[in-house]
C-alpha positions in Angstrom: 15.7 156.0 -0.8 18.8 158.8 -1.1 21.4 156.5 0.4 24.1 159.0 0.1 21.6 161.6 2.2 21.1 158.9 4.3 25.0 158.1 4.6 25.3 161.4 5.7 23.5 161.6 8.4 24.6 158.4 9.8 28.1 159.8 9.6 27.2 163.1 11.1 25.3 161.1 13.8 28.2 158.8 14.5 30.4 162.5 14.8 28.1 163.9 16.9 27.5 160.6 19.7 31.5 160.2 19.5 32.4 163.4 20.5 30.2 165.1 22.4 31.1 163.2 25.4 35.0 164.5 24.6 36.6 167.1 25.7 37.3 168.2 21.7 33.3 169.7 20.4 30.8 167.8 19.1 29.6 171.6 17.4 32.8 172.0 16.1 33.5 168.8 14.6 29.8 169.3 12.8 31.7 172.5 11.3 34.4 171.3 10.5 33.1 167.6 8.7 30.3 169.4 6.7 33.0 171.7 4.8 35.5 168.9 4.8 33.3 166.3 2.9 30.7 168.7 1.7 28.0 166.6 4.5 26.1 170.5 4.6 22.5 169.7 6.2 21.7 172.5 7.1 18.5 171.5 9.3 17.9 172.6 13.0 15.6 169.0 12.9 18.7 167.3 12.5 20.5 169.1 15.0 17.4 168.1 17.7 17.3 164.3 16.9 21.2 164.2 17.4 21.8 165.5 20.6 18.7 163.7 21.7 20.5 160.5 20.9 23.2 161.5 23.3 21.1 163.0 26.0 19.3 159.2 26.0 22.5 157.8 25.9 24.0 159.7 29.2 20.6 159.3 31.1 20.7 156.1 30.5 24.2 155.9 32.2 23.8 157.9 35.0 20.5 156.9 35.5 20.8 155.6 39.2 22.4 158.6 40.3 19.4 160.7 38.4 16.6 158.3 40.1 18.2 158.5 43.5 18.3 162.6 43.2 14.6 162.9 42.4 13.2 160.5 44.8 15.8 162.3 47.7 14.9 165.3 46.5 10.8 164.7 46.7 11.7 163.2 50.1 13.8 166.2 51.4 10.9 168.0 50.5 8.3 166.2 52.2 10.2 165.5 55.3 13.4 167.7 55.7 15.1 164.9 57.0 19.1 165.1 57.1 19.5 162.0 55.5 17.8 163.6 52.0 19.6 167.1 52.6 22.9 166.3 50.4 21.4 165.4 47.7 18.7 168.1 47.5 21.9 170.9 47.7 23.8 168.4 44.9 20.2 168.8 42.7 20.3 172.7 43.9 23.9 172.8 42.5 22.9 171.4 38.9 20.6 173.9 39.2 22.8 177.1 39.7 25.5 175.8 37.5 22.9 175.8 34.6 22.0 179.6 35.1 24.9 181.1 33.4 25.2 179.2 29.9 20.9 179.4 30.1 20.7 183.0 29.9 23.8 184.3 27.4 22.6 181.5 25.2 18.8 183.0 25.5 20.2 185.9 24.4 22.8 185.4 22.3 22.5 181.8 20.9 21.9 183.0 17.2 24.1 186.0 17.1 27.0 183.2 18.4 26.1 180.8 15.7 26.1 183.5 12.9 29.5 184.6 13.7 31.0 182.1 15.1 30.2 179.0 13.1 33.1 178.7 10.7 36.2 176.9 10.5 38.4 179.9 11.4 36.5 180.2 14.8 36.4 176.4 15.3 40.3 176.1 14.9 40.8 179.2 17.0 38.6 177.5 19.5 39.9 174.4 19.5 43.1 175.6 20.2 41.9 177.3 23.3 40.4 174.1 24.3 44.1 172.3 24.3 45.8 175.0 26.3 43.1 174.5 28.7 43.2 170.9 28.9 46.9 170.7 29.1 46.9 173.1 31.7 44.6 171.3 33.9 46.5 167.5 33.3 48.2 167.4 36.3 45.0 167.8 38.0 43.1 165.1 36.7 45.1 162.9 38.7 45.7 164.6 41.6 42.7 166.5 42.6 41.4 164.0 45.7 38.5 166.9 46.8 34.9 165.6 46.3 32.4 167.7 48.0 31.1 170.5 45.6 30.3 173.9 47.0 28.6 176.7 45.6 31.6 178.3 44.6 32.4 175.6 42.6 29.0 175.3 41.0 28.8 178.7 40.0 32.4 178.4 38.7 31.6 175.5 36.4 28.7 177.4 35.3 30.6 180.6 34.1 33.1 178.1 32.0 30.4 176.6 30.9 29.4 179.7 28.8 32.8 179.1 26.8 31.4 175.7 25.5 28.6 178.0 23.5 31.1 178.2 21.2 31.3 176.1 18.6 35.0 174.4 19.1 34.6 174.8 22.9 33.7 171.7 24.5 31.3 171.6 27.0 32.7 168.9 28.9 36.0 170.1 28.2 35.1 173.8 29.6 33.4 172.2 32.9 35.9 170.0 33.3 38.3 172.5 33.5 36.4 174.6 35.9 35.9 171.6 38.2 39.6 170.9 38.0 40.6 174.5 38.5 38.7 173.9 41.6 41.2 171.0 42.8 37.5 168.8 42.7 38.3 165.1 42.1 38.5 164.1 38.2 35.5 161.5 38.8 32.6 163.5 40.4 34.0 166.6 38.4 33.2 164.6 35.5 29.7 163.3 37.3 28.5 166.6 37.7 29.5 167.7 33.9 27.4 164.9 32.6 24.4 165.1 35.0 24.4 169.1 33.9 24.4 168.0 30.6 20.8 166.7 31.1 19.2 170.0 32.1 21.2 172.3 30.0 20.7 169.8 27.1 17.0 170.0 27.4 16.5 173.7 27.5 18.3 173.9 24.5 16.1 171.6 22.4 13.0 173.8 24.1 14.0 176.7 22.7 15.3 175.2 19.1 12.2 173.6 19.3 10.1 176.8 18.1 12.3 177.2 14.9 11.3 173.6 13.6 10.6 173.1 10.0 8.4 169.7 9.9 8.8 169.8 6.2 12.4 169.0 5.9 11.7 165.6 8.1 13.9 162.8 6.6 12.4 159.6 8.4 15.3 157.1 8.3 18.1 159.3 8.5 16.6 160.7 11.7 16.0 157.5 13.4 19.7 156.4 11.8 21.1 159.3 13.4 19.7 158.9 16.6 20.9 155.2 16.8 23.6 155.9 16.2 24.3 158.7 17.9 23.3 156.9 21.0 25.4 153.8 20.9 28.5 156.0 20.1 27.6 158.5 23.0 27.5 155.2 25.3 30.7 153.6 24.1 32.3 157.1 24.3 31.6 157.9 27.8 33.0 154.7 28.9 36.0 154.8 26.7 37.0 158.5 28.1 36.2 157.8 31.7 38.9 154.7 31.5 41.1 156.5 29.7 41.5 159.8 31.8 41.8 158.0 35.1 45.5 156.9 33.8 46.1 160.0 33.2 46.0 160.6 29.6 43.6 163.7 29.6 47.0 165.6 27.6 46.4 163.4 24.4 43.2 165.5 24.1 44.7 168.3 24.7 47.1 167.4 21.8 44.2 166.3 19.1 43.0 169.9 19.5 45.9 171.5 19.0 46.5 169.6 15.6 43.1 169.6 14.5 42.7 173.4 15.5 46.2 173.8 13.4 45.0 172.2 10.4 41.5 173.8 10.1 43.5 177.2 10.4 45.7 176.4 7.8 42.7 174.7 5.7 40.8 178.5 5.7 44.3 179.8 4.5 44.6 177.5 1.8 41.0 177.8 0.1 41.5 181.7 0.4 44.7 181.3 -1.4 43.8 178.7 -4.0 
């Protein structure tokens, strides 16, 4: 067995469960490790099993809210009672919201990737990510609305489309749009995760095609998913206790230095 092959994909796992839940790029911190430490694996499998960990990892968390929207929604369906109706136009949001990232990553995804995924764009990116987040602090705390309309769906969908670049959060870019839209930091953050799911999956259905099953490393994929499940659990928790005191800034602070020094790292090798 390769251990150091296999160390690095447990490492790159372990990045990838950590942050994607973060409002600081699970993508871009895949860019920016691989040059860093020389971790490059460059296989799409890889990529698949990873965020598969997390997706597992945030079903599994939200998984009462996800069972109580299918059965309401089966029952809405079969009865059109008003007691179902909510959560059938909560399911019907999910839905919309996904629409927008969906189709410019149908038809852009690899044209994105090509030109975008490099230091220089992470750093850029991640600096657009703090000046986001900063600007939406005082929000996190204050916003008291909870019912999402369609506005904000569709809102939350169009920033969403941000997060296709690599150094754009996803949950970062939804949570701004939620918080732009004075929606309460908890079910702003409930409705970024449970969009996840969907927009997670139709990702993975469409890398799917591009697949190469010779470059199938048993252990470190089933490392790599391990781990990138626990640390997707642990990180959810973590970032939902830690943003409900108001600390959603120091994130907007680790992406401004990080975004700094990845800059200044592309100006360095070009020098040296």
């Amino acid at each position: 067995m390769n251990i150091i092959l296999l160390l690095k994909y447990l490492f790159l796992g372990f990045i990838q469960g950590f942050t994607e839940p973060l409002p600081i790029s699970s993508s871009g911190h895949l860019v920016l490790f691989q040059e860093l430490l020389s971790l490059s694996i460059e296989d799409l499998n890889f990529e698949i099993i990873v965020n598969l960990g997390s997706l597992f990892a945030i079903v599994f968390l939200f998984r009462h809210d996800l069972w109580r929207l299918i059965k309401h929604d089966i029952l809405f369906l079969k009865t059109r009672r008003d007691e179902y109706k909510q959560d059938f136009i909560y399911s019907f949001l999910l839905v919309l919201a996904v629409i927008p990232a969906g189709i410019v990553g149908l038809l852009l995804k690899d044209w994105i990737e090509d030109t975008f995924k490099n230091v220089l764009s992470v750093g850029l990116s991640l600096l657009v990510t703090a000046i986001a987040l900063y600007f939406v602090q005082k929000e996190s705390t204050e916003n008291t609305k909870e019912v999402i309309s369609t506005k904000d769906a569709i809102t939350i969908g169009l920033f969403q489309v941000f997060s296709l670049l690599p150094g754009i959060s996803r949950s970062g870019s939804t949570m701004v749009g939620g918080l732009s839209r004075k929606i309460k930091f908890e079910d702003v953050m409930r409705f970024s995760f449970l969009l996840y799911i969907p927009i997670s999956l139709a990702t993975m259905v469409l890398a799917v095609r591009d697949i190469d099953t010779s470059t199938v490393f048993i252990t470190g994929y089933v490392g790599a998913f391990l781990v990138s499940i626990v640390t997707t659990y642990f990180a959810v928790l973590w970032f939902f206790r830690l943003v409900r005191k108001g600390n959603l800034k120091y994130f907007a602070y680790y992406c401004l230095v990080v975004g700094f020094l990845a800059i200044g790292y592309v100006f360095i090798v070009e020098v040296i």
